[in-house]
Every structure is written in C-alpha cells, then in structure tokens.
N, C-alpha and C positions, 0 to 999 in steps of 0.2 A: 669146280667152283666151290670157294667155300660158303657153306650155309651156317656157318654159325651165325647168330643173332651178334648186332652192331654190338648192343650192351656189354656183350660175356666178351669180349676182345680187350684182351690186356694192351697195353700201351708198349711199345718196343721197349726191350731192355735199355737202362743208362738213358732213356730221353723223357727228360720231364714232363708232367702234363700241364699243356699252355693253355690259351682262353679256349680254344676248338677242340677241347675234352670233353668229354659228356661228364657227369657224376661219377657214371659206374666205370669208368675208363677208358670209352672207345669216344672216337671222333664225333663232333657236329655231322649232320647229315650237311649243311649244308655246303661241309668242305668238300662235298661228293656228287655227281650229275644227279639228279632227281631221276632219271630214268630208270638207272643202273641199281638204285636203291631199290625202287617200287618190283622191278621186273625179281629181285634178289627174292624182297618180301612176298610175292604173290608164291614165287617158285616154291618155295617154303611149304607158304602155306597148301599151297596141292599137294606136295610131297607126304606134307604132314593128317589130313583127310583122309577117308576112306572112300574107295572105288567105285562103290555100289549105283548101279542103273537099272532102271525101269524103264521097258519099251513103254510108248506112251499106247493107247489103248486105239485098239482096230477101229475106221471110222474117222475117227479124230484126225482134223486137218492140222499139222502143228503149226501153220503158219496163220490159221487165225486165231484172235482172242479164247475163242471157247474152247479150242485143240490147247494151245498154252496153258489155258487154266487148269483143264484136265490134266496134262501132261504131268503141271506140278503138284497136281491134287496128289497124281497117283504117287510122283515121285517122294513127296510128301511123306504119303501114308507110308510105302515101303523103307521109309527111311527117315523118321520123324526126328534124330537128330542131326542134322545138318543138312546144309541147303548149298549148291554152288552155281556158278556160272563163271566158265574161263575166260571168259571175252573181258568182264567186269570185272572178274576179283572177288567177288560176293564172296564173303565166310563170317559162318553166323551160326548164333545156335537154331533153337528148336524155331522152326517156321511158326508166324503169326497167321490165324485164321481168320477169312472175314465172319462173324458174328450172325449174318444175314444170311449171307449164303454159302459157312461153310467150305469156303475154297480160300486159297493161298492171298496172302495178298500181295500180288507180283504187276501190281499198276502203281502209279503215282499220280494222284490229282493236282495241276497244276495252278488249279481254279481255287483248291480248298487246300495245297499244301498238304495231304496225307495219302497213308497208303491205302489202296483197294483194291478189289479181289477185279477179276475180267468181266464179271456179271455188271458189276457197281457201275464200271467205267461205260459199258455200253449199254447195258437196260435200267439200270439200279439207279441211285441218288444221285450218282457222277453223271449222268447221260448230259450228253452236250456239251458236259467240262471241256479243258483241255487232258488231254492226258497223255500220260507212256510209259513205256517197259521200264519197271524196276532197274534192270539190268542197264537202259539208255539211260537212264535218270541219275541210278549209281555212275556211270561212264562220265554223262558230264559235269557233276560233282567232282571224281575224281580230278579231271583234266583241268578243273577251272583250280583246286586246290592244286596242281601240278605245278599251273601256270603262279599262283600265289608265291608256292615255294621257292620257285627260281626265282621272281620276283626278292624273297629275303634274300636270296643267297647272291642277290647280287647286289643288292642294299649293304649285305655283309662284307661283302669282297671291296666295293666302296668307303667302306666306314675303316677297315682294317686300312685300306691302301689312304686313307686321309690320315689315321693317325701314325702310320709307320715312315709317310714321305712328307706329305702336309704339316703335320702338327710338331713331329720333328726338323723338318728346317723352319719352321716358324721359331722354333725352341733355339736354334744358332743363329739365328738371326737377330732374336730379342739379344740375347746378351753380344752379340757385336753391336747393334745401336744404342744399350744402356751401356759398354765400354764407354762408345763415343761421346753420347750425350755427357758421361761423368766427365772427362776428358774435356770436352768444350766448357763445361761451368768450371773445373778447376782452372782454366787457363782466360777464361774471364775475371773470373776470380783474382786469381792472381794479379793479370793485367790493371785492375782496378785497383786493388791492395797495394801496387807499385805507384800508380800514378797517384794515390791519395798518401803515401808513405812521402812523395818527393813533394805533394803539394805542402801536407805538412811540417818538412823538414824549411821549405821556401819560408810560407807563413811564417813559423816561429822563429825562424831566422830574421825576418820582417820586424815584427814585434821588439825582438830583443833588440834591434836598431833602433826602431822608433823609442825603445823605452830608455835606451842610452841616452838620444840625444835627447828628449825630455829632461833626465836626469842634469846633461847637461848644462844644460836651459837654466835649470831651476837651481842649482849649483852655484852657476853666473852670477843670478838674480840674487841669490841670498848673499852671496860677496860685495855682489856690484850696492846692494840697499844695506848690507849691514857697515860697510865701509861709509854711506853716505849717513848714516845713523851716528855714527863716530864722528865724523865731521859735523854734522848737526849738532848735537852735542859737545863736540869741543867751540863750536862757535858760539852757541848760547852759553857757554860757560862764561867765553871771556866777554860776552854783553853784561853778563849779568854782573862781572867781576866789574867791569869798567861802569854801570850803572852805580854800584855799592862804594866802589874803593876812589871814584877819582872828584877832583871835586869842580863844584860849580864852573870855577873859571877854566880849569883844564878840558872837562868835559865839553863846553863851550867851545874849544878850540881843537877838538878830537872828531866832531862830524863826519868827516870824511872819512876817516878809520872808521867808522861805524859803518856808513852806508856802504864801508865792500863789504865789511862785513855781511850785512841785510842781504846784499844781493848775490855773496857768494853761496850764501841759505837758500834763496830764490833759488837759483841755477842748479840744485840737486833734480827740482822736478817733483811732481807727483805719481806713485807708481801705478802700474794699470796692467792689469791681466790683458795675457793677448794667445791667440790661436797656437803660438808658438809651444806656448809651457800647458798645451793637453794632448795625449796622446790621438795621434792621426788612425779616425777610424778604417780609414780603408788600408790600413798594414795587415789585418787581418781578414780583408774582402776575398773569396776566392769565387769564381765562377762555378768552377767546377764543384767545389763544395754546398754552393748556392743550389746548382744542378740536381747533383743527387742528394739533397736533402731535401726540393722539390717534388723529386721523382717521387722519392721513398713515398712521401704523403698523396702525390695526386694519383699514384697507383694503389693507395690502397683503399678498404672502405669507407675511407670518412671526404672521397673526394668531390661528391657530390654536397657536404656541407651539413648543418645542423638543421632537421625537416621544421624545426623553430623559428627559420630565422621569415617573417615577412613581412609587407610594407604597413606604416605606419601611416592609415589612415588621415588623421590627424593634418600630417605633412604634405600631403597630393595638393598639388594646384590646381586652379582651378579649369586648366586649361587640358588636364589629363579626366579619366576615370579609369578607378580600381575596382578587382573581379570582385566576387563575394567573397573569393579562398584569401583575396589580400597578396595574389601572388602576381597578376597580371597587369600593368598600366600602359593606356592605352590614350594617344593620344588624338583629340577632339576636333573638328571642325568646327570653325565660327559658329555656325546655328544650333551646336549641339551643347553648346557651351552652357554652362549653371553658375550659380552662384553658393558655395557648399559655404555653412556658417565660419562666420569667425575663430579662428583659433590662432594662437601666440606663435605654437610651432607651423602653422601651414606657410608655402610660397605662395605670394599671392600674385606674382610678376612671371620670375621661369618657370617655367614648364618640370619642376624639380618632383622628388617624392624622395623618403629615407627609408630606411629599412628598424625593425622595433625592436632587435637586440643590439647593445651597446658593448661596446668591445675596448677590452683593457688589460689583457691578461690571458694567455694561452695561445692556440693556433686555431684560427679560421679560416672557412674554406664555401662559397658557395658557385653555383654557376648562373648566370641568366644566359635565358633564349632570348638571340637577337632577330629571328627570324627574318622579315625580308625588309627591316626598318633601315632608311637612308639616313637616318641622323638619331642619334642615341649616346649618353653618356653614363657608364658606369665606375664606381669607385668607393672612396671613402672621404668623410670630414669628420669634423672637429663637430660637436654636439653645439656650442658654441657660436658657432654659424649663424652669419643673419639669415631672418626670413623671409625680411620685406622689402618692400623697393626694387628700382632697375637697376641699381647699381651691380655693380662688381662684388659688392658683399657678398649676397645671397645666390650669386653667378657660378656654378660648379667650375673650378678649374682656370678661375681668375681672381682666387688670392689666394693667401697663406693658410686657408684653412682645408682644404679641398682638395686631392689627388683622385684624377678622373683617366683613366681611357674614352676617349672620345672617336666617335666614326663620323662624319660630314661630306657630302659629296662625294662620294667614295675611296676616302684617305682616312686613315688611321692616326690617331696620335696620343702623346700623353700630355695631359693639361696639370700646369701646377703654376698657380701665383700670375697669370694673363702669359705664359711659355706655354709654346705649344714644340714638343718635339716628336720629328716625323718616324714613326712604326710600319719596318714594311714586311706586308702580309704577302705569300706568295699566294693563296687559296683564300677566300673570304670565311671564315668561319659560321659556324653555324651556331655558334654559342660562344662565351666569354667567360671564362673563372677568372675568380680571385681570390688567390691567398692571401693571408694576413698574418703574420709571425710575430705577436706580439714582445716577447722576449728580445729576437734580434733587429726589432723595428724593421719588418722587413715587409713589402706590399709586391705578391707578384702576378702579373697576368698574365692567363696563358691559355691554349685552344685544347679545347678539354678532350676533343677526338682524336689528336696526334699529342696529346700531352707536350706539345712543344710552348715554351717560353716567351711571348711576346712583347714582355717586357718590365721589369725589375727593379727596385731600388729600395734605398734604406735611408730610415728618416728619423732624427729622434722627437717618435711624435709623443707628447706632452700631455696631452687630456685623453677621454676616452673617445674612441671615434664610431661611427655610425656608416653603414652603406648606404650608396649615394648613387642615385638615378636620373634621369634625365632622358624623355623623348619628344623630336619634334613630326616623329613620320611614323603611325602605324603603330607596333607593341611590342613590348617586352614581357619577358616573363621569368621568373625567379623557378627554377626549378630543383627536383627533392630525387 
C-alpha cells in the first residue's frame, strides 16, 4: 500500500489538473471512498508512533472506570508524549491531566460538554452526568463526520453530474430555441413587412386614381366655366353694344334678339362645388393599417389612457351620483334622487355625465369599467352639445353632435345622429376603450382584454370634443 500523504502525490504526467485537484496536486478526498481514506490515514499514523506499553498495574480491574484511569495514568506517565487508542484513531500530543485529581482525562461529559478524568465522572463534579469513554466519544465523532463526508461527496458527485449533463443540454437547448424564436420573429417579420408593402403599393395606387380623377374633375370644371365666362362676356358685350350703338326706334324693334340673348345668359347657370371635385377619403382607408396602428398603441403603455382624464362634476345629472375620485357614476333610484344646484353645463333630463379634458389634438386613449350595468353609453361629443331638455339635442347618440357605443338590453351598438348600428360581441366584455386619433379623425372602440376592435370609424370632427357617459343600470367607472 502506498502510504504516502494525499498532498505530496504529483498529478499523472501530460494530465492537467481539473476542479478535483487539491492545491498542492493530489486529488479531492471526496473523489475517493471515505473509508479507504481514514483507514490509509490511521495506518499511517500507527505506523508512524512509537510502540511503547505499560502493563497496567496489579489489582486493577481494566474494565472498570478506576482500572481505565489507572491504566492511563500509568500509561501516561511511562510515556508522556503520546497517547493512542487503535479502535479510535486517537493521536495526539502530550496527555491533558485532570487538575483535581491528577489522572488522564479519558471521560467526556455529555452534560457539560468537556473532558474528565474517571474520578470526575463517577465521584467528582460529573457524578450523575452523562458520560463516556474518550475513545467512544472520539468513535462517534468520527462516524458522524464520516457520514458528513460522504454526505458532500455525494452532494459533489451531484453538482458535477448537474453541470456536465444538466446544465450542458440546458446550454443546446437554449440556443436551438433562441435559433427558433429568431427564425419565427424574422418570418413574422417579414410576413408583415410584405403584407404592409402590398397594402401600401394598393393605397397609393388608390390615391393616385382618386387624385387623377379629381384632377380631372376640376380640369372639366375650369373648361366647362371658363368657356361659359367667354360667352358671358361676348353676350354682354353685344348687350351693351346694342344698348349704346342702336337707336330708339331699332332698339324698339330688336326685343326679341335681346331676350335670347338674357336667356341664353340665364342657361349658363350658377356654379356650385360638389362631392365630386374633393378627394375621396376612404382611397386611403386601410383596415389592416387601422389594425396595427391600433395595436401598436393599445399594446403599449399609454393604453390605459391619461390618469387626468375624470368626470366633470359640473355635468352629472341629476339622476346619477359621482365617487369623491370623480371617476365612478352611478345610477340612482327614484328615492335616492337630489336636486344638485344649477349649472349651464349639467343634463338635467338624461341620465348623461362628460368627461373634464377636452380633446383637439394628439392621441387619446382611456378605458371605463362596465361592470355588470344592463344599459350604458360611452363615447365622445362636441363641447357644443345641448344640455337641457328631453329632446334629441342633449340625447347621447341622437344627433350630430355625439358618437356613443351603447349596450341596451343585451345588444351592442353604435349610436350617431338617432342610427343605431348593430356590434356583435362574441364574450360580453368586461370593460370598453376608447381611442381617439385626433390627426386622422379617427374614434375606435375596442375590448381592452383581447385588444380586439369593436368597432371604428372616421369623422371629420370640427370642434374639440369631450368623453361622453351615459348610465341607466348600476355603474360605471373610468379607470387608470
């Protein structure tokens, strides 16, 4: 067997030293049985000790305490540098003496945690303790650190075998699915890049049609009026010629040549702009453009809207109540009903409330909770808007001033001008946005938890406009 020390072992020629090197060159113990180690180590160490024994003394029983302590007193004395036990392992220098009584200290108190001579343990201070042989004590120290060891070593064996197979196909793995993943977004990509390449080659193509025949139009028109301007003109000429040059009695006798004249004047007509000679907005309409130019915004953070925008006190009727945040209205029962002061801008007929930022310029975006309300209308109008009376004026969604999403009885719709067109929802939503594109006049509503589009259109609206509420069941709420 070799006994050389793990340390002093050189590493095989030509083979590098890996993680399981020690410092000084030899192997981790724990690339090695815990057994094989210890029993190496102990061998050693006896090998290395000196032989020397003392009978223990005539009398003396060695198998009780007082015979033991003797035995190592004696042993002790004839041998004050080193102490052993084969069973245990024990190697150690000079033995510790108990203070008291003089004798070895070859007990362990398991009461007090320290070591004691055989006296301590049965008549002395330890009496009654627990107690036992240095040699068991040391023993099961050892074995419980045994079991520790193997314990890492197999912690190690673990941790090596997670990062050599484990952590390694985790590592082939990741770059075949960021392969993939690149791979799917380039051909999304792309997919999208083609179909917006074809929309836009459509559109412009569109446009440049529409703008021809405009062009044409207007071509016509300046032919068709500058022609009848030349005639206008050469007929007033010759009025004015036959007024100046003819005389009394001829002109008398010329009426009739006048009055085609008059009338051939008449029959040019008076000109008048018409639908014809402006270009047609929806040459440039595209859904799909519509689409992800909605996406783009209700996916990102501003889709929940400006935390500014809430209800304009002022405006609540009287048939609702507003939260203290100004964000909730909540429609009232007959007996719960008030009479909240006069004011110019309040409804004092529908059930209406407005919202207190005015919008003219830019992109807006808010959503209300519709919660479990059977009749509700939200949107936008015109600032402009009557207030008062049962009329259709002040009526959201029954005249020209007012674009509403309305729910009733469990149907959807879009209100504008007393039209109501039907929206079909497949899921009830649970809330309602509204976009607002001020640039492209564009108003869209859509279900803020599927980002899906419920419905769209484009207006060229004229003043600034205001959100616009409406409940006849339960609440609403403006949310941030």
């Amino acid at each position: 067997m070799d006994t050389t020390p793990p340390a002093s072992r050189a590493p095989a020629p030509g083979r590098p030293r890996g993680h399981g090197d020690a410092p000084g060159g030899g192997r981790l113990e724990v690339e090695r049985p815990l057994s094989t180690v210890l029993s190496e180590t102990l061998g050693r160490r006896d090998a290395a000790r000196p032989r020397d024994s003392v009978p223990a003394p005539a009398g003396v029983d060695a198998a009780s305490p007082t015979s033991a302590s003797a035995s190592t007193s004696t042993s002790a004395a004839s041998s004050p540098t080193s102490t052993s036990d084969a069973e245990s392992g024990i190697f150690s220098g000079e033995a510790e003496l108990c203070p008291e009584h003089e004798s070895e200290l070859d007990w362990f108190c398991c009461s007090e945690q320290k070591l004691v001579c055989a006296h301590c343990a049965a008549v002395g201070s330890c009496a009654g303790h627990t107690a036992t042989p240095l040699a068991a004590r040391v023993t099961a120290v050892r074995n419980e650190l045994v079991d520790v060891c193997e314990k890492i070593q197999l912690q190690a064996s673990r941790i090596e075998r997670f990062i050599s197979q484990t952590l390694t196909a985790k590592d082939r793995a990741l770059q075949a699915e960021a392969s993939k993943a690149r791979e799917q977004v380039l051909a999304q990509v792309s997919m999208v890049r083609e179909a917006l390449d074809e929309e836009e080659q459509r559109l412009l193509e569109g446009v440049q049609r529409e703008e021809e025949r405009v062009e044409e139009c207007l071509l016509t028109q300046k032919a068709h009026w500058n022609q009848a301007l030349a005639n206008l003109a050469q007929t007033r000429s010759g009025l004015v010629h036959t007024l100046t040059h003819t005389a009394d009695v001829q002109l008398v006798t010329c009426v009739q040549e006048v009055a085609e004249r008059v009338e051939e004047a008449e029959g040019v007509g008076e000109p008048c702009d018409t639908e014809q000679l402006n270009l047609n907005s929806s040459c440039s309409d595209s859904k799909l453009l519509r689409g992800l130019w909605a996406s783009a915004i209700l996916l990102g953070p501003k889709a929940y809207g400006s935390a500014d925008l809430k209800l304009d006190e002022h405006t609540v009727s009287p048939l609702l109540s507003v939260s203290d945040d100004l964000c909730t209205l909540t429609f009232l029962p007959k007996k719960a009903r008030h009479s909240p002061p006069y004011h110019p801008a309040r409804f004092d007929y529908w059930p209406n409330a407005l919202g207190s930022e005015s919008m003219s310029s830019g992109t807006h975006s808010w959503v209300v909770d519709i919660g479990q309300s059977g009749a509700f209308k939200v949107g936008v109008c015109y600032q402009s808007m009557e207030r008062k009376g049962s009329g259709n004026g002040p009526r959201l969604g029954y005249n020209g001033h007012s674009w509403v999403l309305s729910h009733y009885d469990g149907d959807f719709s879009f209100c504008h001008g007393g039209k109501n067109s039907p929206i079909q929802v497949v899921k009830r939503p649970r809330s309602i946005g509204l976009l607002l594109d001020w640039p492209s006049r564009t108003l869209i509503f859509y279900e803020p938890d599927s980002r899906a589009v419920l419905h769209s259109f484009t207006h060229p609206f004229s003043a600034p406009l205001l959100p616009a509420f409406a409940i006849a069941d339960r609440s609403i709420s403006i949310l941030h």
